[in-house]
VOGU-3710 file (C-alpha; in Angstrom, 3 decimals, decimal comma):
1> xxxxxxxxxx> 57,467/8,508/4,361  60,438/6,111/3,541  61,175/6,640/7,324  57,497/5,272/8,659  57,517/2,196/5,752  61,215/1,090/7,187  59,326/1,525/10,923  56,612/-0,592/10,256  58,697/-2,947/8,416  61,251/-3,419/11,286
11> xxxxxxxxxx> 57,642/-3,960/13,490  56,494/-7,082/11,090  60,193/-8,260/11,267  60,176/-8,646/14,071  57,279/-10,527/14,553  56,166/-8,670/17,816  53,288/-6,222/18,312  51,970/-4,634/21,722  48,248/-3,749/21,217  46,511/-0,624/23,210
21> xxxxxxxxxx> 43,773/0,041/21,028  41,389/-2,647/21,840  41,909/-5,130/24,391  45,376/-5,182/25,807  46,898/-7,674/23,895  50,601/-8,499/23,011  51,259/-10,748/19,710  53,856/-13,070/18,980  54,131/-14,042/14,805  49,714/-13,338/15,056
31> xxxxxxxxxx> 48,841/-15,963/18,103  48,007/-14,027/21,435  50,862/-13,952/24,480  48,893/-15,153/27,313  48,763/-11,795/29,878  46,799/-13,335/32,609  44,574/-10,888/34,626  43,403/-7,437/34,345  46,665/-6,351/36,966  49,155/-8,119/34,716
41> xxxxxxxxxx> 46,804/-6,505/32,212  46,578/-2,579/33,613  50,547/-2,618/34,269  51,722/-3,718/31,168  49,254/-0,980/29,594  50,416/1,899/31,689  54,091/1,063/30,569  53,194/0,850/27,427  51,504/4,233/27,105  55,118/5,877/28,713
51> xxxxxxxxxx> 57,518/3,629/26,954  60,664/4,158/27,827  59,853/6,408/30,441  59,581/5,574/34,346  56,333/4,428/36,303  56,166/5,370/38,965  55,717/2,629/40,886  52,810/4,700/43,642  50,700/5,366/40,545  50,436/2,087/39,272
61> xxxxxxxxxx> 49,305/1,309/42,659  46,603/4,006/42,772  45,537/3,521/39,345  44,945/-0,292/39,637  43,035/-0,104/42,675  41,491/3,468/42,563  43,315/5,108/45,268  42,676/2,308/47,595  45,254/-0,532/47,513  45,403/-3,386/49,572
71> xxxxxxxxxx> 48,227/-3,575/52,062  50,089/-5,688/49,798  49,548/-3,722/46,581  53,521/-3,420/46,149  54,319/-6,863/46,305  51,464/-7,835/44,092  52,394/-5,537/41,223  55,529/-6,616/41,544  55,076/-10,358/41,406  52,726/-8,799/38,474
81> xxxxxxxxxx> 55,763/-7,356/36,912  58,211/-10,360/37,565  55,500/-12,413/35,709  55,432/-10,013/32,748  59,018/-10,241/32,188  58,838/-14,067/32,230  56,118/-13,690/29,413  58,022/-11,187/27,483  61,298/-13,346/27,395  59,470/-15,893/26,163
91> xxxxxxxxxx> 57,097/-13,919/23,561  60,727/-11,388/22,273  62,891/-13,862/21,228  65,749/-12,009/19,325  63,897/-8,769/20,151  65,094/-6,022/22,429  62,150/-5,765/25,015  62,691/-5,662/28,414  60,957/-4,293/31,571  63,753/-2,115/33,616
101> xxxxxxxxxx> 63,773/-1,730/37,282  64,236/2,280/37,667  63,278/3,968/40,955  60,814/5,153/41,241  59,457/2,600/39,582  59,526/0,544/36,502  60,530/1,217/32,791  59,703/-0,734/29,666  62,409/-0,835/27,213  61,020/-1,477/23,363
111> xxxxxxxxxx> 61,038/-0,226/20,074  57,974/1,965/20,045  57,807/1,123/16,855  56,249/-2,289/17,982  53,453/-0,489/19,627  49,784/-0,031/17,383  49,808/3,406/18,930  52,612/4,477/17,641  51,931/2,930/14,410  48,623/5,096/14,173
121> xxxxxxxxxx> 50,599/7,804/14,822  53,240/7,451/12,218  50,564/6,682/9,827  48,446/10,225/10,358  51,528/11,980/10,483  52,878/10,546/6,847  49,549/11,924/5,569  50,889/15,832/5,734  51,494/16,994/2,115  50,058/13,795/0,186
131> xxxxxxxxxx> 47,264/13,228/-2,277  44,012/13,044/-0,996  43,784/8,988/-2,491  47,070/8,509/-0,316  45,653/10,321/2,612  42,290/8,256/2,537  44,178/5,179/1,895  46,960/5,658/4,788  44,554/6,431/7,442  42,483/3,512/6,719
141> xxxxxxxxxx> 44,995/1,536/7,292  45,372/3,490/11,135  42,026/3,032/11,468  42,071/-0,411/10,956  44,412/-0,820/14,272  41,390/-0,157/16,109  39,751/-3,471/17,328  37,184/-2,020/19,619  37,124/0,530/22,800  41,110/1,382/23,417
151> xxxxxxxxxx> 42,335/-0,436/26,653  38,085/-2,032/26,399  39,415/-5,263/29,080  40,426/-2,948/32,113  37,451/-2,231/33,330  37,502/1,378/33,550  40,872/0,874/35,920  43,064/3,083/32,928  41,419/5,699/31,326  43,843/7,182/28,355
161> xxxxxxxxxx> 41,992/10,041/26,774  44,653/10,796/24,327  43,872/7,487/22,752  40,333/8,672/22,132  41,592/11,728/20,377  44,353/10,161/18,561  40,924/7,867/17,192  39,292/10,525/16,434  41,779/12,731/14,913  42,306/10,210/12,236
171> xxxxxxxxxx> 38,627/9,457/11,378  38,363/13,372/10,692  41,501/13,074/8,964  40,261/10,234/6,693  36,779/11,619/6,217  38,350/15,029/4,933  40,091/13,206/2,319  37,147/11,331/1,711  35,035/14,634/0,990  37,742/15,735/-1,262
181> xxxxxxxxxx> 37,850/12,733/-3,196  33,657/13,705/-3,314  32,638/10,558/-1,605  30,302/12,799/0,959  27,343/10,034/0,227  29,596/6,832/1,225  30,191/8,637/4,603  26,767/10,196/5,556  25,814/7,250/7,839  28,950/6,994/8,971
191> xxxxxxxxxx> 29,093/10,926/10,297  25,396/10,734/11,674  26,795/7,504/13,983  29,526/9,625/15,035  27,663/12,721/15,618  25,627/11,022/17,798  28,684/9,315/19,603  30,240/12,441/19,780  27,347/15,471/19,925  29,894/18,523/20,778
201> xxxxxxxxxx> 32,590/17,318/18,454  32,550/20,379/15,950  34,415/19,251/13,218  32,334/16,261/12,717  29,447/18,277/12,881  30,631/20,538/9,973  31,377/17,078/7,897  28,305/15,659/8,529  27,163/19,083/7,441  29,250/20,046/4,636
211> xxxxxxxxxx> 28,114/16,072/3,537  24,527/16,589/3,611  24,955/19,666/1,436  26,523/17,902/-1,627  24,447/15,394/-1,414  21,548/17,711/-1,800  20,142/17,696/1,032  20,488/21,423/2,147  17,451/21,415/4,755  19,082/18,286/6,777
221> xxxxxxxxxx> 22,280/19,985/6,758  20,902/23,270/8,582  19,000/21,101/11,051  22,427/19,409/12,016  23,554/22,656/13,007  20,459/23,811/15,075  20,601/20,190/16,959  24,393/21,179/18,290  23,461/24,582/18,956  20,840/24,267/20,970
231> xxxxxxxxxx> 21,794/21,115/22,646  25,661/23,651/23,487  23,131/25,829/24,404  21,138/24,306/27,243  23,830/21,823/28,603  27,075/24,065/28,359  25,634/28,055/28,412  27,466/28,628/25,094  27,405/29,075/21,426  29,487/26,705/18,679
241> xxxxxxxxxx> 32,344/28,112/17,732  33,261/30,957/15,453  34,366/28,157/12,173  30,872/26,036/12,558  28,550/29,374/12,597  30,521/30,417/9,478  29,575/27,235/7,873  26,147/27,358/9,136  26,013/30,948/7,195  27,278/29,558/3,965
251> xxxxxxxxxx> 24,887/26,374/4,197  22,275/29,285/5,362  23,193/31,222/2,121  23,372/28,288/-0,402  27,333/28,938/-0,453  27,684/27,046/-4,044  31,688/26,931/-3,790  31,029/24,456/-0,636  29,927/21,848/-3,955  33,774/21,669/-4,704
261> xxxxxxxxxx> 35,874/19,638/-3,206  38,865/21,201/-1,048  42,198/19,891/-0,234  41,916/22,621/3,028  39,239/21,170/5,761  35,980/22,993/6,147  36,387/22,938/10,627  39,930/23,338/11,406  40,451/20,365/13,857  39,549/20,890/17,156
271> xxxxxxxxxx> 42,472/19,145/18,972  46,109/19,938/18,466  45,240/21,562/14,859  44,267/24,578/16,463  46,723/27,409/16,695  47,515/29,108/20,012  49,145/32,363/19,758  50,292/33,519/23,319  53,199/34,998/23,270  53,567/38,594/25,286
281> xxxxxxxxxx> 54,095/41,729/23,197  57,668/41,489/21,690  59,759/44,233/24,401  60,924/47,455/22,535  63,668/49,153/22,108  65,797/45,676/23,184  69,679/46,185/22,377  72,333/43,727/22,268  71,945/39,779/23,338  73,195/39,183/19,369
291> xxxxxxxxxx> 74,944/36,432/20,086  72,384/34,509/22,647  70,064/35,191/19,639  71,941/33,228/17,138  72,380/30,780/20,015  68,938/30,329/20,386  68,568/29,874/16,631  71,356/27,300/16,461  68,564/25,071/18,616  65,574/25,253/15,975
301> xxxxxxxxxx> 64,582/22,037/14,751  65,049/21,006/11,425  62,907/19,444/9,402  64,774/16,148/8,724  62,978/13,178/9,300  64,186/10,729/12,255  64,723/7,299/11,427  62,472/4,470/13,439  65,496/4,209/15,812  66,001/7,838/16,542
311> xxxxxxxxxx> 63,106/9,850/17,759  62,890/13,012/17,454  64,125/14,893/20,955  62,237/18,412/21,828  65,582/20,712/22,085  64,667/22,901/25,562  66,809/26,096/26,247  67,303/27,034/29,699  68,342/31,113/29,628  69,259/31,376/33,362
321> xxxxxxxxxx> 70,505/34,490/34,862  69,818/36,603/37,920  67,023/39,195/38,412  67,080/42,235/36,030  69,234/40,367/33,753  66,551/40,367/30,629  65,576/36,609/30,177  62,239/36,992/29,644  62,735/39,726/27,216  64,827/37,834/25,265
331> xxxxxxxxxx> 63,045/34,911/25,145  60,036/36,435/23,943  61,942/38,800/21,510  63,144/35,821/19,842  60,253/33,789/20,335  58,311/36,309/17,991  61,155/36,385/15,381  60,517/32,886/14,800  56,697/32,182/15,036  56,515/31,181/12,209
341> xxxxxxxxxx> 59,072/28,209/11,956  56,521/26,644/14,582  52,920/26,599/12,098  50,993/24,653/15,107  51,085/27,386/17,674  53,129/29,125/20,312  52,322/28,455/24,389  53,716/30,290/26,759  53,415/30,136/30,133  54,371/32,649/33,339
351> xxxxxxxxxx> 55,527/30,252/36,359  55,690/32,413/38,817  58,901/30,766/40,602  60,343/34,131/42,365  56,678/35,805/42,559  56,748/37,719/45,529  52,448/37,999/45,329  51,601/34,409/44,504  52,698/30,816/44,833  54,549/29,214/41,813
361> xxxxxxxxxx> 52,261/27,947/39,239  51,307/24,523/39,659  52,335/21,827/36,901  48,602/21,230/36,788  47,264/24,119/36,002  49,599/25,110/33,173  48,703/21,876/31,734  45,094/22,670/32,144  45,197/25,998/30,442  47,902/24,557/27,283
371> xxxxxxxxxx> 45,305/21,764/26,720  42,502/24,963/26,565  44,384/26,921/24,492  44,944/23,488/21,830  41,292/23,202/21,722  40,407/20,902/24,593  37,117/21,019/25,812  37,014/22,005/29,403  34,970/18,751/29,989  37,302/16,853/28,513
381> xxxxxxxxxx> 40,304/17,663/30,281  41,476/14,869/32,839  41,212/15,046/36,364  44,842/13,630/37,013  47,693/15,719/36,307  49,457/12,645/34,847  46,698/12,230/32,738  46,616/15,575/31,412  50,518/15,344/31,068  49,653/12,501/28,866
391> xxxxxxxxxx> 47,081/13,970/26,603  49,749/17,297/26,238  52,241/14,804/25,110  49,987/13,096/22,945  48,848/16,324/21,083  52,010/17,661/20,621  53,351/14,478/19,649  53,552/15,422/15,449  53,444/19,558/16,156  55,740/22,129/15,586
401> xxxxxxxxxx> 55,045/24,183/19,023  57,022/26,612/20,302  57,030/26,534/24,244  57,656/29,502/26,486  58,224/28,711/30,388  59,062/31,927/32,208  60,188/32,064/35,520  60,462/28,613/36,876  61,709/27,564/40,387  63,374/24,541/39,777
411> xxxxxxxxxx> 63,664/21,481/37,286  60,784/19,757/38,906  57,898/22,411/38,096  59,291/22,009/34,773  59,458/18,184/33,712  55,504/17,736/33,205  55,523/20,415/30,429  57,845/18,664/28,182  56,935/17,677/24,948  57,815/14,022/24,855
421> xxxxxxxxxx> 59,210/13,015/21,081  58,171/15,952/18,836  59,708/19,007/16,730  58,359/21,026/19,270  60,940/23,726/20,965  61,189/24,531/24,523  62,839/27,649/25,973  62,599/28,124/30,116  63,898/31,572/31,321  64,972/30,906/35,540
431> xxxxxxxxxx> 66,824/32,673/38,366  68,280/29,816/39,228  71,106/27,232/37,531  68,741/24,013/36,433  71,194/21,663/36,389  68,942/18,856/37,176  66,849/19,607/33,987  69,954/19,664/31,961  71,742/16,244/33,058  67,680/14,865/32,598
441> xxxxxxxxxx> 67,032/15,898/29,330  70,076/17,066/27,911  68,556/20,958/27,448  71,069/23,214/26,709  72,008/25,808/29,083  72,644/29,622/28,309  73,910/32,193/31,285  73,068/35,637/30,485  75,555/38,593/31,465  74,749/42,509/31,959
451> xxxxxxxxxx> 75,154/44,146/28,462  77,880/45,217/26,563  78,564/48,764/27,103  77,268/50,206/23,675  74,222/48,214/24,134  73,455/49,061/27,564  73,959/53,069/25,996  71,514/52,122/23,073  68,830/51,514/25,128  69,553/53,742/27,514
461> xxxxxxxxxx> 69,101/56,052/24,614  65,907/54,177/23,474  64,182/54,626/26,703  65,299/58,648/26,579  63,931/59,191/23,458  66,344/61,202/22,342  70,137/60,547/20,749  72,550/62,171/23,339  74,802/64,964/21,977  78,394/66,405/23,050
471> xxxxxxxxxx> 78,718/66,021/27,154  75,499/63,851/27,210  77,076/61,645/25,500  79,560/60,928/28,663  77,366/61,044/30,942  74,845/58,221/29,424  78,318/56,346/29,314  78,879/57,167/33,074  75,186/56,508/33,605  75,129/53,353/32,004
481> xxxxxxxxxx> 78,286/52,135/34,176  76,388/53,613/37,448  73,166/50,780/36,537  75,948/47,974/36,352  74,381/47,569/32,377  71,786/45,658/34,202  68,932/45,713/31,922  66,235/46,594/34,344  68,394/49,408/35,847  68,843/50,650/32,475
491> xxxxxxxxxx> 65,220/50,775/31,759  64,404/52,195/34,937  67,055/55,019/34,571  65,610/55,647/30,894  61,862/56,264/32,394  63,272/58,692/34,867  64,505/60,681/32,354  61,612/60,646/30,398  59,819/61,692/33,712  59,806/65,597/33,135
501> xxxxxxxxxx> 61,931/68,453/31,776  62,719/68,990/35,446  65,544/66,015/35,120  68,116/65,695/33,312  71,043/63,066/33,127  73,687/64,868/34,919  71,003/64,982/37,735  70,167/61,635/37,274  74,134/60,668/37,336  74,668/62,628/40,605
511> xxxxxxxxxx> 71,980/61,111/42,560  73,373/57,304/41,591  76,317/57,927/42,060  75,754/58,012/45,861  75,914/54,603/46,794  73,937/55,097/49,935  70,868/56,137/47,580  71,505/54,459/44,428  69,082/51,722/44,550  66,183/53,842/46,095
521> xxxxxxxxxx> 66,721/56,018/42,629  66,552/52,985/40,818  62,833/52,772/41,883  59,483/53,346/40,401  56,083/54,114/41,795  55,254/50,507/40,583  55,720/48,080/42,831  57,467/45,168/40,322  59,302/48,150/38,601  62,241/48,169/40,857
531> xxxxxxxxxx> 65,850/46,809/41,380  65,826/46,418/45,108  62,922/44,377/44,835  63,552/42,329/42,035  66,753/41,552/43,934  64,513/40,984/47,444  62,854/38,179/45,704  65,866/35,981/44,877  67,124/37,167/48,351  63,853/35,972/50,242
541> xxxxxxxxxx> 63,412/32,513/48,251  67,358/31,348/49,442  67,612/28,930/52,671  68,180/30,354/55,965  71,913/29,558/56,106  72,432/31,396/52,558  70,200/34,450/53,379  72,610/34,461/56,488  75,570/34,709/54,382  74,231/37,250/51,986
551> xxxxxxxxxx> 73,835/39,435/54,831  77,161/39,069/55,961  78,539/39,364/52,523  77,120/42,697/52,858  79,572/43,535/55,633  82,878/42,702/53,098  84,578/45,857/52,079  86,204/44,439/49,483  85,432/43,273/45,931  86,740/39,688/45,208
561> xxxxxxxxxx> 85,499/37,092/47,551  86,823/33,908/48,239  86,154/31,196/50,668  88,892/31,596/53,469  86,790/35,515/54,154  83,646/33,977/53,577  84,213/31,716/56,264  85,541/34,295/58,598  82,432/36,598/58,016  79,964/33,446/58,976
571> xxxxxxxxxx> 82,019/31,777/61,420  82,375/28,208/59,596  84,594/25,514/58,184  86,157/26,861/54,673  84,891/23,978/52,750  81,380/24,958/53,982  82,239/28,580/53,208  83,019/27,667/49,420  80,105/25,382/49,494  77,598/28,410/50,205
581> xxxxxxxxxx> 78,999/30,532/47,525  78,910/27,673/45,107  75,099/27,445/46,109  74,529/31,456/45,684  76,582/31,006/42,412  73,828/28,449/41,496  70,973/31,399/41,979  73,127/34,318/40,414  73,712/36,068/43,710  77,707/35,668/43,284
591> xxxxxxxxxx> 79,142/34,425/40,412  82,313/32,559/39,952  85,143/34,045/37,705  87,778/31,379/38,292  88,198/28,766/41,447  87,045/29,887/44,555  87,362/33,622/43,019  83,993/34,782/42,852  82,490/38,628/42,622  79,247/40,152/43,396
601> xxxxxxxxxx> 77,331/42,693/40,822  77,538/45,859/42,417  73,839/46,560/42,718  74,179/43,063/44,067  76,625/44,453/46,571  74,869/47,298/47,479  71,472/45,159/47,782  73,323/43,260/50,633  74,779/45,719/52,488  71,355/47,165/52,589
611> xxxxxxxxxx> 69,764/44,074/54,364  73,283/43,766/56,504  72,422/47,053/58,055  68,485/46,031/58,459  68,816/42,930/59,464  71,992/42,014/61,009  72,141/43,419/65,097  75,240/45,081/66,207  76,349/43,089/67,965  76,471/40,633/64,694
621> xxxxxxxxxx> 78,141/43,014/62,919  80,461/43,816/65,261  81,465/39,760/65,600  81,551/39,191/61,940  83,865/41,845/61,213  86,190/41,129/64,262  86,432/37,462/62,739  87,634/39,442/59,167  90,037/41,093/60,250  91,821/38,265/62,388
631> xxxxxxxxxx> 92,086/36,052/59,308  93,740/38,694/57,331  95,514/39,549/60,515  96,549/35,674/60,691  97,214/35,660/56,492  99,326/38,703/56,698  101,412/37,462/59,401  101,744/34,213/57,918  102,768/35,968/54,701  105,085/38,235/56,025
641> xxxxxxxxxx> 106,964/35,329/57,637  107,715/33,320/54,573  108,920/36,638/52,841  111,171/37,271/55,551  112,817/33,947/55,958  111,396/31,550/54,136  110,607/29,272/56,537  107,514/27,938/57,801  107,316/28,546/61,569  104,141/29,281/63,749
651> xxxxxxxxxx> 103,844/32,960/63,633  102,833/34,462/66,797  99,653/36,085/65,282  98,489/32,305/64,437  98,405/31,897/68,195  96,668/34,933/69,237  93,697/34,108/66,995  93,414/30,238/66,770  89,946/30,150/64,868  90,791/32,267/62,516
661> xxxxxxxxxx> 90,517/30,398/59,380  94,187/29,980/57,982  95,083/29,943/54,752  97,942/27,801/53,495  101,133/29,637/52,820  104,010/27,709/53,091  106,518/29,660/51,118  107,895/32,751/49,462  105,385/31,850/46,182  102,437/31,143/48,453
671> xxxxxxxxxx> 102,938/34,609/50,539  103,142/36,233/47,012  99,908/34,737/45,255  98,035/35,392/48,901  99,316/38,946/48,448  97,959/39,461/45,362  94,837/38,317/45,337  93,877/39,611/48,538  95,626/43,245/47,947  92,553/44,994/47,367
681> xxxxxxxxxx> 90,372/43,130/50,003  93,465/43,826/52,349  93,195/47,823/52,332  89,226/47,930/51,733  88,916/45,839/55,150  91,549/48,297/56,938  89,857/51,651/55,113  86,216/50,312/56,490  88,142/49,930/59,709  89,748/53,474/59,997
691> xxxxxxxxxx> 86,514/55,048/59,014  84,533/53,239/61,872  87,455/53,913/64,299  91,349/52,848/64,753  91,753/49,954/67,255  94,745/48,101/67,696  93,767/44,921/65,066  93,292/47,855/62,404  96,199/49,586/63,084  98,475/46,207/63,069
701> xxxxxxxxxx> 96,885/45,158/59,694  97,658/48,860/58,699  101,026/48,560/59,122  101,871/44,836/57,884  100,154/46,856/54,557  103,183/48,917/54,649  105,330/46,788/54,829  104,535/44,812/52,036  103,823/47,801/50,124  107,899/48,132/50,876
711> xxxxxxxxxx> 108,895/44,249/50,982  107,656/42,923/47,877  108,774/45,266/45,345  111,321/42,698/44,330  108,855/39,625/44,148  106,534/41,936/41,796  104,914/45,403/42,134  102,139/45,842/44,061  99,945/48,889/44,298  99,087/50,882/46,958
721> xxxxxxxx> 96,573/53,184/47,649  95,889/56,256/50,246  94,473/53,841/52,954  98,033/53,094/53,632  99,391/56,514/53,812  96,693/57,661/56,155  98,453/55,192/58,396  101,750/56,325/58,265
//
């Protein structure tokens, strides 16, 4: 409370207040800062109501002139803007307020303390936990910042709905304290005005009729009722809600408890009090993911106050990761585990940003159904999106919500379902790195992994049924391994072996452990239950250049991929090359263990080689893997020379194959490190090559194997394996 006292405080200090809720009106020590016309007017208001936030500058335009400007609707808001500064500099002497020129648009930089909006605001949300006397008198006070119709010298050009809610939401507020305090015949007039302002508005209904009661007047009371009822009735095809009818029962049943006064309100309140529960069912038999659990934690709000200089920031976590990896489970695993740390409600919405059956969902119409499921009447939910971004904000502005966005595409799908300045908690689960959202917002970014291998074995062992005993035991180990610990494999293995007494996990084990079949077992009859086409999704949203190279990537033999292969495979510059795995690395289709060392998950691997062989002609194939083995033809060479004499002459091999892409060795070290890494990559490319037939290029990268199998024994020991030997 000290926190909102010191806030308004700083306000009268300051001698400054912007006005919204009335006539747009800015005040300077109590006389009235000349504003001009409605324009001046409108685009001081709409900066107002974001402060601190961009304006676009295209919807200032639209919203001033209704989605018709004048051709020179740019220049005139911004000779409207240039004139608005001029006023302010004048008005803010020794204050900090200042209209910022940030594309899009513009930005208005001020306290928000010096706003009446936020005022009301602070003042209904100091009324949690108080005396009813301090609740009455505190929202009296919020009330009194009302000095007509919100934004009542526009015209109709801005519309702010959430203003009309936030008016509302303290008149219920203050006429709830005002029944407690057993004042219900002060307010009867008052509630019948409003009632008939208002004629759907539930909660005032049940104050007008909770009122009438204690004031005797029983019969009036039940009339009330039957007025909204059948008026819902004719006009919207539906009945009041569930709390009202049980009111009307009690009324209907001369309910004498409703005589005494109650600190708890009779109708919940029908915007942003209401309690949306919509999280999935909590995922069973989950395993592991302890430590991105106490992560997740770590990001819970606390319930310390923010001083009038620091506003309280929604934390978001981002749990990115690619398909099969878990996220949603998680997220809602943990989501339910902490419920109830968020009393006003839990949203969650699926975006649908890798949905191979529908488009991704639509800022829009997420907004539309959150603003349902806080108790926003369908008729009263804007038209705009930006408007119904606005009233979401403005609900949420004093909740405790915990927000759920599963699957999104990219940062933008995400920024319009942010709370704004709240101790709300957002958690996104994504395919895709959001890097965007993070440098925007600061949200806090979490990469899951495949499972440790005793979790990936528990719920293997979960999804069985049964603990394994004596060999079983292995085999879940070996079958575990065989899914990569992917969490989707797992689960999909673990049905299979609930399938029928006819399987069992050494057949299970068998059939995976055929490469050539192993993501065919890892489908179900279920169309969205499957590896391959989990993995198809990520596959088919990449750009055509990217798809391109996961194809090829599907052609490398090897295990460790770096860019100087990369750009053999696809034919293109190296920096190119590396840029194109840094991109897949952004969607989880490679993933970068040190610089320019990256790997692929094997089911990964397998996925690609898969659409390599589909998709790729032979002729492709044939080219890409020619280009291969020239640059390790060209790196072994080059190696081999700086091991023999240490000097850095053109080797002939260089010459043979001048677009191979060449890496730079230019010593004894060099050869050794290129050695090294590319060791295993080396034979796998010559094996591949032997078991699709020996030409010459094969057989010369065969035998520059050998000899550094021999040479290099001295510079460090390097292991070799049977591809050599069925070369010599």
């Amino acid at each position: 409370m000290a926190d909102h006292d010191g806030s308004r405080a700083a306000a009268t200090a300051a001698g400054l207040r912007f006005c919204l809720l009335g006539p747009v009106q800015v005040l300077a020590h109590g006389r009235d800062v000349p504003l001009g016309g409605t324009g001046m007017r409108g685009v001081l208001a709409m900066l107002l109501l974001e402060p601190n936030q961009v304006v676009p500058l295209d919807r200032i335009v639209d919203v001033l002139w209704a989605h018709e400007p004048p051709a020179s609707a740019r220049t005139m808001v911004q000779g409207y803007v240039s004139r608005l500064r001029q006023r302010l500099a004048e008005a803010a002497a020794g204050v900090d307020v200042r209209i910022a020129t940030a594309p899009p648009g513009y930005r208005l930089e001020v306290d928000e303390a010096l706003i009446d909006v936020t005022i009301a605001r602070s003042l209904l949300s100091e009324t949690r936990g108080t005396s009813a006397v301090r609740r009455a008198e505190l929202l009296r006070q919020a009330q009194a910042l009302w000095r007509g119709t919100a934004l009542a010298d526009l015209g109709g050009r801005l519309t702010a709905p959430e203003l009309t809610e936030l008016r509302l939401a303290v008149l219920e507020a203050r006429i709830d304290a005002d029944l407690e305090l057993g004042r219900h015949h002060e307010i009867i007039g008052e509630l019948t005005s409003l009632v008939v302002e208002q004629p759907f508005r539930e909660r005032l209904v049940g104050q007008l009729m909770l009122a009438l009661y204690r004031s005797g007047r029983r019969a009036t009371a039940l009339a009330a009722y039957q007025r909204l009822a059948h008026r819902a009735a004719d006009e919207l095809g539906m009945d009041p809600g569930p709390q009202l009818r049980g009111l009307h029962l009690r009324v209907l049943r001369d309910d004498t408890t409703l005589l005494e006064p109650s600190p708890e309100p009779v109708i919940a309140p029908r915007i942003g009090v209401l309690v949306p529960a919509q999280l999935p069912r909590a995922p069973s038999g989950f395993a592991g993911r302890e430590d991105e659990l106490a992560w997740l934690t770590r990001l819970l709000p606390t319930d310390k106050t923010p001083t009038d200089t620091t506003p309280v920031e929604p934390a978001i976590a981002v749990l990115a990761g690619p398909a099969g990896m878990g996220k949603t489970a998680l997220a809602v695993l943990w989501a339910h585990r902490v419920a109830d740390r968020f009393p006003d409600g839990q949203l969650f919405a699926s975006l649908r940003g890798f949905d191979p059956q529908h488009a991704p969902a639509s800022a829009g119409d997420v907004l539309t159904r959150f603003l349902l499921a806080l108790g926003v009447g369908v008729e009263d939910v804007p038209v705009e999106v930006d408007e119904r971004a606005a009233l979401y904000r403005s609900i949420l502005a004093d909740r405790r919500v915990l927000v759920v966005l599963d699957d999104a595409r990219d940062s933008e799908q995400i920024r319009p379902l942010l709370p704004a300045a709240s101790a709300s908690l957002v958690v996104v689960t994504t395919r895709v790195r959001l890097d965007a959202l993070v440098a925007w917002t600061g949200a806090r970014m979490q990469v899951l992994g495949t499972l440790a291998a005793g979790a990936a074995e528990a719920l293997l062992e979960h999804m069985a049924g049964t603990p394994a005993q004596g060999r079983d035991r292995e085999l879940r180990r070996k079958l575990a391994r065989l899914c990569g610990h992917l969490p989707l494999a797992l689960r999909i293995a673990g049905a299979r072996l609930t399938g029928g007494p006819q399987w069992t996990i050494a057949d299970l084990v068998e059939e995976l452990a055929d490469e050539r079949g192993r993501l065919s077992a890892l489908d179900l009859e279920e169309a969205d239950t499957s590896v391959r086409a989990a993995l198809d999704v990520t596959y088919r949203g990449l750009r055509p250049e990217l798809a391109e190279t996961v194809r090829l990537l599907g052609l490398f033999p090897g295990t460790m991929i770096g860019p100087y292969p990369v750009a053999a495979l696809c034919g293109v510059e190296v920096d190119q090359a590396r840029r194109r795995l840094r991109t897949l690395a952004g969607s989880f289709v490679v993933t970068e263990t040190s610089r320019d060392v990256f790997l692929m998950h094997d089911l990964v691997r397998l996925h690609a080689h898969e659409l390599a062989e589909q998709e790729l002609s032979d002729v492709d194939k044939v080219a890409a893997r020619a280009r291969l083995r020239r640059y390790y033809l060209v790196g072994a060479d080059l190696a081999k020379s700086q091991l023999r004499s240490g000097v850095s002459d053109e080797p002939r091999v260089s010459e043979e194959f001048p677009d191979a892409p060449r890496v730079p060795i230019s010593s004894p070290a060099d050869a050794v490190d290129w050695i090294d890494q590319e060791w295993a990559n080396l034979l796998a490319v010559v094996e591949s090559g032997l078991e699709t037939g020996q030409d010459q290029e094969i057989v010369r990268l065969a035998r520059m194997a050998s000899e550094f199998s021999e040479g290099t024994r001295a510079l460090g020991p390097v292991v070799i394996g049977r591809t050599v030997r069925l070369v010599v």
